[in-house]
C-alpha positions, -999 to 999 in steps of 0.1 A, spaced: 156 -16 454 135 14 453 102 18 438 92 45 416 61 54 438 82 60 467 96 91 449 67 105 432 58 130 461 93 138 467 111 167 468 139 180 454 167 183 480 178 220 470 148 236 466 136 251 433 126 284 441 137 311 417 160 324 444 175 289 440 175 287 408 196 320 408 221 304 429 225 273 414 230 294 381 260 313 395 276 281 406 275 264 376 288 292 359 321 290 380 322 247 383 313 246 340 347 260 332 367 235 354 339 205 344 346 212 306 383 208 308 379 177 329 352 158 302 369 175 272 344 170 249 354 172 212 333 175 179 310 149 174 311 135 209 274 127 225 270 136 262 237 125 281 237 149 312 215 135 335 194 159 367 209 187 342 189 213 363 184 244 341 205 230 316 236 255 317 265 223 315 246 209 288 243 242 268 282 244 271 288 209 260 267 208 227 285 239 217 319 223 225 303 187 203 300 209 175 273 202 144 289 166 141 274 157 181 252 164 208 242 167 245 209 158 261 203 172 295 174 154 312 158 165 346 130 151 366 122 184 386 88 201 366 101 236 379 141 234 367 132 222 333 102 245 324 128 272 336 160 257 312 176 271 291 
């Protein structure tokens, strides 16, 4: 089992430049589609999206859970998350 101190100065395997950022963006944007029919959420559904990056598939989700649910995106990288959306 790992401890949590061995990944406190690691980094995150992509990269989290903006440039990445950008790509990453443009990815999701074509895999969401394709994801969303696949977890077909429905109104009041709750969705915990976990290394959610800059929160695009989590964005799509809660609008697809309506008022009646909800999706939480969580990610560990400083960077992605101050840069979500």
């Amino acid at each position: 089992m790992s401890s949590a101190s061995e990944y406190k100065d690691s980094t995150y395997t992509h990269g989290s430049s903006a440039g990445e950022h950008r790509r990453f963006f443009l990815l999701n944007y074509l895999l969401n589609k394709k994801c969303l029919r696949k977890l077909n959420p429905a109104p009041g559904d709750r969705v915990l999206n976990i290394g959610c990056g800059l929160g695009q598939f989590s964005s799509v989700v809660a609008q697809a859970t309506d008022n009646d649910g909800y999706a939480l995106g969580m990610e560990r990288n400083l960077q992605q998350y101050t840069q979500s959306i």
